[in-house]
C-alpha positions in Angstrom: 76.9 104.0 89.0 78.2 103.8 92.5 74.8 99.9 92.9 76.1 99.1 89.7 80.2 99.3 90.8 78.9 97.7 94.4 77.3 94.4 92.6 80.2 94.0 90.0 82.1 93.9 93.3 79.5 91.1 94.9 80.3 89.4 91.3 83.8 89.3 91.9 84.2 88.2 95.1 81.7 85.1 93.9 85.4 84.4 92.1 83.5 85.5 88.4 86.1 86.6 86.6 84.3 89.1 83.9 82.9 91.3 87.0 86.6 91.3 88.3 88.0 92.3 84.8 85.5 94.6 84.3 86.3 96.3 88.2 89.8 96.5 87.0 89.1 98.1 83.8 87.1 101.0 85.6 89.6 101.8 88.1 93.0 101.1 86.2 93.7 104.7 85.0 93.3 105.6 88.4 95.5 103.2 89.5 98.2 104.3 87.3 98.0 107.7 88.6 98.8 106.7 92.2 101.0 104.2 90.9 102.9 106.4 88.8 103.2 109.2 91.8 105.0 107.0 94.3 107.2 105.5 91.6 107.5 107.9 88.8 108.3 105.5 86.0 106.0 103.7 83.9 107.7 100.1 83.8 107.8 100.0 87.9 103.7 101.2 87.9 102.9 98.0 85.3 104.8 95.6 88.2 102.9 96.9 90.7 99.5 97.2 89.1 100.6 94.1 87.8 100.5 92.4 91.6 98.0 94.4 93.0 95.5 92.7 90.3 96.8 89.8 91.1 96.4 90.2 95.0 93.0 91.7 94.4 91.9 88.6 92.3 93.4 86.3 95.5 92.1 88.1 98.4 88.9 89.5 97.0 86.9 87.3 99.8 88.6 88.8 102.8 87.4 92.1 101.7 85.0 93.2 104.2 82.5 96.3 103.0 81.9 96.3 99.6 81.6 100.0 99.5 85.3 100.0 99.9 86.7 98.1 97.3 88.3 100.7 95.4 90.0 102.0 99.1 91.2 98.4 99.9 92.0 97.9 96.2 94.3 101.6 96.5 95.9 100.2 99.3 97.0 96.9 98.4 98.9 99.0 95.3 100.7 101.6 97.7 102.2 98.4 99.9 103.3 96.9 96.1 104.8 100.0 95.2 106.7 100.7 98.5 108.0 97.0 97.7 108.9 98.2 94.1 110.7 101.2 95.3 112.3 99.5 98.2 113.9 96.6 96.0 115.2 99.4 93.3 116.7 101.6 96.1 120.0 99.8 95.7 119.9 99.8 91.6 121.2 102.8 89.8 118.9 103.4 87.0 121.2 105.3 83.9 118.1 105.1 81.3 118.4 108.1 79.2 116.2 110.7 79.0 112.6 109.8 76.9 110.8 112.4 74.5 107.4 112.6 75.5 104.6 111.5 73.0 102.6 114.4 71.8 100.1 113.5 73.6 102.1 113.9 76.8 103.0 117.2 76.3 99.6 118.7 78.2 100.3 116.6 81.0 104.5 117.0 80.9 104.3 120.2 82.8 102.1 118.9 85.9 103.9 115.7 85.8 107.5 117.9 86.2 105.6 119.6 88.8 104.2 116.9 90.6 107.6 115.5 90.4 109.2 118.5 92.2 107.6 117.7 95.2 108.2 115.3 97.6 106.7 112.0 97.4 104.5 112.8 100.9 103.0 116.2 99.3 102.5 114.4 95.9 100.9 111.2 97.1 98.6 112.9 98.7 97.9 115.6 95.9 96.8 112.9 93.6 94.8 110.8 95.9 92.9 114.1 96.6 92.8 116.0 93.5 93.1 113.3 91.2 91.1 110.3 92.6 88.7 112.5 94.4 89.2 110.9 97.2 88.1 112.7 101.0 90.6 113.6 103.7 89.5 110.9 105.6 89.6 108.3 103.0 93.3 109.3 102.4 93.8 109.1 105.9 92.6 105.6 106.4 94.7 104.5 102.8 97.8 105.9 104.1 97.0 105.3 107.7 98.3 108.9 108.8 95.8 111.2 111.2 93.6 113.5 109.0 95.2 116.7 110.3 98.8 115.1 108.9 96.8 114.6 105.5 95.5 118.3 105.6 98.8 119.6 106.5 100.1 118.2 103.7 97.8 118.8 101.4 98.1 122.6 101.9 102.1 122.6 101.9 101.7 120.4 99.0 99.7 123.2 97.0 102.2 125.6 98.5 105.3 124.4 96.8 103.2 123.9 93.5 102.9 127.6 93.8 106.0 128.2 94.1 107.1 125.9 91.5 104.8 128.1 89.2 106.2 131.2 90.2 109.7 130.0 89.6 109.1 129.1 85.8 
């Protein structure tokens, strides 16, 4: 998996578009996770998706090592959604509540959890847990020192437990 991932990358730096689209296919629910963590609503994570492809696609020859597309690739999306949540900081959002789709509803309580916690904890949580990315990986993405990352990591599992033990 991980030669055939690494040539589909060669591919699309070459500018060929199927390896590119194909690259995006296998990493976009992935994407949406992180996406969704930092910005917690489903329009906002389509914008910034929505550039980050769109960066990818641009900037795909300055990407060094191969190996770390999907790190490089992570990163470009956190910057877009820091953008996103920086532009909407001054717009009050009155949407009204949404049911969830029954398909939702197994997700619904980690997503109110994840939710409960602050954006530093839950960030990391679903790079980690999620994504399956190392503490050192995270570290470089968010370009924090691994101990911060660790740190965070355990409070982060902390306040999920006593989220749990609350409800």
């Amino acid at each position: 998996m991980k030669k055939q991932t690494d040539d589909l990358v060669k591919r699309a730096k070459r500018h060929e578009s199927e390896a590119f689209t194909e690259l995006m296919q296998l990493y976009m629910t992935d994407m949406y996770k992180v996406a969704y963590a930092i910005l917690m609503n489903d329009e906002d994570a389509a914008d910034a998706i929505g550039d980050m492809i769109l960066i990818c696609w641009e900037k795909m020859n300055q990407l060094v090592k191969i190996q770390y597309f999907k790190t490089w690739m992570t990163r470009i999306l956190i910057n877009k959604c820091y953008d996103i949540r920086k532009k909407n900081q001054n717009l009050i959002c009155l949407d009204e509540y949404e049911e969830p789709a029954a398909c939702d509803e197994y997700n619904l309580e980690l997503k109110e959890a994840l939710a409960a916690l602050d954006e530093k904890y839950r960030i990391i949580m679903i790079l980690f847990y999620s994504e399956g990315y190392r503490i050192r990986e995270i570290s470089d993405i968010l370009k924090i020192p691994e101990s911060t990352v660790k740190t965070r990591l355990q409070r982060g599992r902390e306040k999920l437990e006593v989220y749990y033990k609350e409800k």
